[in-house]
C-alpha positions in Angstrom: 13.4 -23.3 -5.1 10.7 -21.3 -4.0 9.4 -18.0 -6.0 8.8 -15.4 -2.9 8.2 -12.8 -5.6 4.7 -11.1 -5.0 1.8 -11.2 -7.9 -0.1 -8.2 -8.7 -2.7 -9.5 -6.6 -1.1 -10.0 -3.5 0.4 -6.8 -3.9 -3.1 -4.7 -4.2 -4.2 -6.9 -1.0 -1.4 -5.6 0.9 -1.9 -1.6 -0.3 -5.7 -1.8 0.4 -4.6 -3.2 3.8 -2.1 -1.0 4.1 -3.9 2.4 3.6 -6.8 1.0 5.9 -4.7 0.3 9.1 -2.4 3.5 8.3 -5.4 6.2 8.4 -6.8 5.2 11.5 -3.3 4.7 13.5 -3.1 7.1 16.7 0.4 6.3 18.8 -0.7 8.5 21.3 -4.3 5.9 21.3 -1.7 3.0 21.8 0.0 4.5 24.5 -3.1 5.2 26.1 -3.8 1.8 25.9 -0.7 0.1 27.1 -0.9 2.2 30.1 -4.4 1.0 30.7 -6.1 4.6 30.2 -8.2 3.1 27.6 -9.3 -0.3 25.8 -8.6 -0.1 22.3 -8.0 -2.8 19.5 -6.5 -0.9 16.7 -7.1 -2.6 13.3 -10.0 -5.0 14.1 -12.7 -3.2 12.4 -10.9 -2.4 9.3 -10.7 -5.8 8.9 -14.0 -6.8 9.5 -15.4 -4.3 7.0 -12.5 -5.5 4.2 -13.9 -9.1 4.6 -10.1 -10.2 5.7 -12.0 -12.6 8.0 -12.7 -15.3 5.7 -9.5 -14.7 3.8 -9.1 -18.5 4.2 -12.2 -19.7 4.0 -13.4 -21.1 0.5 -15.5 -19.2 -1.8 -18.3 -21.4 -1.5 -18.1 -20.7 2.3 -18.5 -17.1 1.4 -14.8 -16.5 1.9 -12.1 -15.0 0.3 -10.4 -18.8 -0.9 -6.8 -17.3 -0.4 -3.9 -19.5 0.7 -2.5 -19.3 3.8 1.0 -17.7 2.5 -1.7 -14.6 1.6 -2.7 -15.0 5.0 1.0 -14.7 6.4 1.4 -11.3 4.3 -1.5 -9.9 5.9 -0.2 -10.5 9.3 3.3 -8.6 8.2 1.4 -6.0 7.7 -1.3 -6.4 10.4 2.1 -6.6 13.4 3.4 -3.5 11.6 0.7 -0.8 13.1 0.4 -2.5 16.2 -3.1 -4.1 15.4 -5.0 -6.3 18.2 -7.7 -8.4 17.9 -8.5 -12.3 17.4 -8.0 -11.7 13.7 -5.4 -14.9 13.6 -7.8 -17.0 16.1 -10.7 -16.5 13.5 -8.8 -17.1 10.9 -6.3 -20.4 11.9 -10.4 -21.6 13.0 -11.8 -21.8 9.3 -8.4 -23.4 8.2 -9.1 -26.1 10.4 -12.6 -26.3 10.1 -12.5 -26.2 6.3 -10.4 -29.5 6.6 -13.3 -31.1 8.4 -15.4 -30.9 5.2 -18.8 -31.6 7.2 -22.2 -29.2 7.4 -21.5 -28.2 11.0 -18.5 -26.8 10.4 -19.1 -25.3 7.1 -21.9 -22.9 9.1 -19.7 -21.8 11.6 -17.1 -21.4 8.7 -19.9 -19.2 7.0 -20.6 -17.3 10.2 -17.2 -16.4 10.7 -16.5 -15.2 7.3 -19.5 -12.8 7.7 -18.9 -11.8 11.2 -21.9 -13.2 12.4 -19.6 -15.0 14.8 -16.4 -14.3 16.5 -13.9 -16.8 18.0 -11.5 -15.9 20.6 -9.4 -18.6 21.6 -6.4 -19.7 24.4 -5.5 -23.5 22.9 -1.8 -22.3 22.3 -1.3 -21.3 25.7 -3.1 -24.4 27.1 -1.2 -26.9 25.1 2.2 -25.2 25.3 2.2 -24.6 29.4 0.4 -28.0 30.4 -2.1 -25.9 32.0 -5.3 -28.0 33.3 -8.1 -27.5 30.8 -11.8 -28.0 31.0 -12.7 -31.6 31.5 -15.7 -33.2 29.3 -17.7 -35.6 31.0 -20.2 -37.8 29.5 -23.5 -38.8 30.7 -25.6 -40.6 28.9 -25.7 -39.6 25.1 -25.0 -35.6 26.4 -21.7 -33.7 27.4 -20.8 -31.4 30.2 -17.7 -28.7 30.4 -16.3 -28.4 33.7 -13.2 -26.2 34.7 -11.3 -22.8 34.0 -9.9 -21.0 31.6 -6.9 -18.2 32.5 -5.9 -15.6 30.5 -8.8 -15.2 27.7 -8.1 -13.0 25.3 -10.6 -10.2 23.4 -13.4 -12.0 25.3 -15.3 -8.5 24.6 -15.3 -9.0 20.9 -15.9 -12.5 20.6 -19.6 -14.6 21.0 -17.7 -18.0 20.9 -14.6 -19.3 22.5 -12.0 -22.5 21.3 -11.0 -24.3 24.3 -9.0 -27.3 24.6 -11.3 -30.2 26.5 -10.3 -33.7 27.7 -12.3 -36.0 26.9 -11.2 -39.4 28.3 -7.5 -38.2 28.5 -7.2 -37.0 24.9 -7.5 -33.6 24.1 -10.4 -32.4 21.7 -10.9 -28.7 20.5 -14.7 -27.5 21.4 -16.7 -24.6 20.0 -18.4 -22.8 23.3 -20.6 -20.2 23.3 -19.6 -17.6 25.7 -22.7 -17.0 27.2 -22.2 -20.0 29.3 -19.2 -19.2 30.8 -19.1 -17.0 34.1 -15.7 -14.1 34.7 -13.2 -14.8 37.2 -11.1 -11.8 36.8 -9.1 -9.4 34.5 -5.8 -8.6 33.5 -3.9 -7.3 31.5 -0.7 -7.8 29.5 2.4 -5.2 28.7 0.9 -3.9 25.8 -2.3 -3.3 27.7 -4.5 -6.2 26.0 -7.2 -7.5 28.1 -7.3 -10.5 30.0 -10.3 -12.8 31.2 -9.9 -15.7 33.8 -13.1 -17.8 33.3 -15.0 -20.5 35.0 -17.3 -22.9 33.4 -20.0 -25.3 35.2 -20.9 -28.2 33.7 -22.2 -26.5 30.7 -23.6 -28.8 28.6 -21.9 -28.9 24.8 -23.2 -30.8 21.7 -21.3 -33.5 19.9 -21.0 -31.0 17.0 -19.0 -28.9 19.6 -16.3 -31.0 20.2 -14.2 -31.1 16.9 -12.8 -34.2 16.3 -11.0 -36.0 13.0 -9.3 -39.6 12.8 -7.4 -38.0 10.3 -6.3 -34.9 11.1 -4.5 -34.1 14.2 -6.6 -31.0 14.5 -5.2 -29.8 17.9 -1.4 -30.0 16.9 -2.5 -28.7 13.8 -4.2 -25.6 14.9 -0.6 -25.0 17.8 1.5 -25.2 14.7 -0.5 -22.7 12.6 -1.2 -20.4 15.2 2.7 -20.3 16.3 3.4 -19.6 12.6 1.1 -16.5 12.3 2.3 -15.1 15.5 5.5 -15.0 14.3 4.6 -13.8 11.0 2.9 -10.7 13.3 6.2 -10.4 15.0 8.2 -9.8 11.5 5.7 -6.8 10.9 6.4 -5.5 14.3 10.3 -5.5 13.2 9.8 -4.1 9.6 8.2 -1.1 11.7 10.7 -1.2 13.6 13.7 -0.8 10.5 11.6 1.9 9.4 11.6 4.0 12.0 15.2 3.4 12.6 16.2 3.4 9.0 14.4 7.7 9.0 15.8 8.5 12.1 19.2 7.8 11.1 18.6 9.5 7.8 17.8 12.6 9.7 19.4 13.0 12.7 22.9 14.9 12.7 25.8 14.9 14.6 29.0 16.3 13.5 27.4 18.0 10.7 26.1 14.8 8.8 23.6 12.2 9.2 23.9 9.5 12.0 23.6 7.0 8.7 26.9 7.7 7.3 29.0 6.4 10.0 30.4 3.3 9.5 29.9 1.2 12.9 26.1 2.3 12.6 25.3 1.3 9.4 27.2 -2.4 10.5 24.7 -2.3 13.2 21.2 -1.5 11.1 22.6 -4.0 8.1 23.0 -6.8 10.8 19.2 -5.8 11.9 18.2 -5.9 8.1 19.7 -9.2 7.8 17.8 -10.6 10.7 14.7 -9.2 9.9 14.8 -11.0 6.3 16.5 -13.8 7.1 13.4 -14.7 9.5 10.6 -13.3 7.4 12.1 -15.8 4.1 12.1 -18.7 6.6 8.1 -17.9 7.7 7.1 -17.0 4.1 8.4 -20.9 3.6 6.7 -22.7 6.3 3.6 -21.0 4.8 3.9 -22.7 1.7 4.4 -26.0 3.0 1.4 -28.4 3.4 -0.1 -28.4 6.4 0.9 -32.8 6.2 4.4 -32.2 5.2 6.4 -34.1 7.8 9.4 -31.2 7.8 6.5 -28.3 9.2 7.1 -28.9 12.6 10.6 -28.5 12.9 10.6 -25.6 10.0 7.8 -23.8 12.3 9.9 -23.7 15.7 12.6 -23.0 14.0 10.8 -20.1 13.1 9.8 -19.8 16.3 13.2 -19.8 17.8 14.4 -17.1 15.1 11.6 -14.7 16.0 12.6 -15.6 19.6 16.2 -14.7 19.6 16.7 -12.5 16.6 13.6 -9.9 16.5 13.6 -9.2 20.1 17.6 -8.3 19.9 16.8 -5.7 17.3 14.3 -3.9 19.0 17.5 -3.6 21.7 19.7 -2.8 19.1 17.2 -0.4 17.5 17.1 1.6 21.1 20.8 1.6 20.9 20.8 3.2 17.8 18.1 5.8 18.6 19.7 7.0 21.7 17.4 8.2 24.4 14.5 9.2 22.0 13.9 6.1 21.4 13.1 5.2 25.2 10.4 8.3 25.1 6.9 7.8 25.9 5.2 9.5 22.5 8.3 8.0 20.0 6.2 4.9 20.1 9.3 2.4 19.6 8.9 0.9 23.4 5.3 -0.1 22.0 7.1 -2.1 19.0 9.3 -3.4 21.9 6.4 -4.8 24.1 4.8 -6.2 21.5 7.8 -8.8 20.6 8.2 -9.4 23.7 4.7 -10.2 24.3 4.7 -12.4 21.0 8.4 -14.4 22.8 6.2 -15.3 25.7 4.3 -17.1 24.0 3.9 -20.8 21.8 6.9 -22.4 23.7 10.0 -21.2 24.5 13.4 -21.5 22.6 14.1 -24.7 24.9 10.8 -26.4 23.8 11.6 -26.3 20.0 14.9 -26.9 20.0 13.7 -30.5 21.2 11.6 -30.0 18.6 14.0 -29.5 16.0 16.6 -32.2 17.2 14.6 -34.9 19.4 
């Protein structure tokens, strides 16, 4: 049986965190920003200047040394205002990287941790769509990067990007320095985050660069991870969600009493409670589970496949419940809505881990 029961430590980690994301947190900003008015990544500099960066790096790394079920809380909270920025692609990086145990990789660990360097990264999306990545070719004793990669995210904030690579028809994860890379073009998605397509000409890359382990399976290893904490983001996104659904039936009146006390309704936001903790129990697990544990794959899509169908039919439900406020422009619930949908389009669809789950 496991103890989900929060220590006094975790639980002052998550009020600090809290308070910081809460006082700068404009909805009218994130409207603004998911109409494409303005570029804004609410969130990612209250966490640089809190240090949450290195929260999973070791202290002799200059990190925090937390576990990655601290992580997972974080990211609860982190989905809840609506934050953006590579905050999980920094972080899921040191995890790996602190497996590697080797002086390379414990100075990028070190860079991150301080903010010296920032790692933006697409590897989910290139491994879960079969997408073509960058080719390495050899020649020599030096390496060359050639190809493109679609759909970069916060390529502004970042000095370094994690790429897939094949190198002689297995796939390697490589550290590249973004200077080398030339823009395509830019998108953007439905909640109005940036997108970069880039190209990249045989840039030459170091062996350093190209992370490799005969014992870890660092790729899948990073996919798995990354798919948890995403889904972890989408829980906070929901919790917001029950809040706001939870006051407005507390205050809004019809037939002189509160929406809450009728009896279909309250069936409807206990069914979305239920969901909601059903799915952030099952990701509060997979987060406790070694990262070797044979049983983390399947127990991560079928998180995956929760967040999938569960969270997303609550932010419908949640609408349904509101009436037509909640489809408003400044209410802010059709930004909660975007951003689960956002999250369901990505790491594989329900179809790829249920194959997964049951080979």
């Amino acid at each position: 049986m496991i103890d989900f029961e929060l220590n006094e430590s975790q639980k002052m980690i998550l009020s600090s965190l809290e308070n910081s994301l809460e006082e700068n947190f404009d909805i009218r900003v994130e409207n603004n920003k998911a109409e494409g008015i303005r570029s804004h990544n609410h969130g990612w500099n209250e966490i640089n200047k809190l240090g949450f960066l290195g929260i999973l790096s070791s202290e002799k790394n200059g990190g925090l040394g937390l576990s990655f079920f601290d992580f997972i809380l974080t990211l609860e909270c982190w989905g809840s205002k609506l934050c953006d920025g590579p905050y999980i692609e920094n972080s899921i990086t040191i995890f790996i990287l602190e497996k590697l145990e080797d002086s390379f990789s414990n100075k990028i660990i070190q860079d991150i941790s301080t903010s010296k360097k920032i790692i933006t990264s697409i590897v989910s999306e290139q491994y879960f769509n079969n997408k073509k990545v960058p080719v390495i070719h050899k020649s020599n004793n030096s390496y060359f990067l050639d190809g493109e990669i679609k759909n970069l995210p916060y390529l502004d904030e970042s000095t370094h990007i994690l790429t897939l690579g094949l190198l002689e028809n297995e796939q390697k994860l490589i550290i590249l320095n973004k200077e080398n890379v030339a823009i395509l073009n830019e998108n953007k998605t439905i909640t109005g985050q940036k997108l970069n397509d880039i190209t990249l000409k045989k840039i030459e890359v170091s062996k350093n660069e190209i992370l490799d382990s005969e014992k870890l399976n660092l790729v899948e290893n990073y996919v798995k991870l990354f798919t948890l904490a995403k889904c972890a983001e989408s829980v906070g996104v929901a919790n917001s969600i029950l809040s706001m659904t939870t006051e407005y039936l507390k205050s809004r009146e019809q037939f002189n009493q509160p929406l809450g006390r009728f009896q279909a309704i309250q069936h409807l936001a206990a069914d979305i409670y239920i969901k909601i903790s059903e799915t952030r129990e099952l990701i509060r697990y997979c987060s406790k589970l070694s990262i070797e544990d044979k049983k983390m794959n399947q127990h991560v899509s079928l998180s995956k496949i929760k967040c999938d169908e569960e969270l997303s039919n609550i932010a419908w439900a949640s609408h349904q419940l509101h009436g037509a406020i909640g489809f408003t422009w400044d209410y802010g619930l059709h930004l909660m809505t975007r951003k689960l949908l956002l999250n369901r389009s990505l790491n594989g669809d329900s179809l790829f881990h249920s194959k997964i789950i049951c080979p």
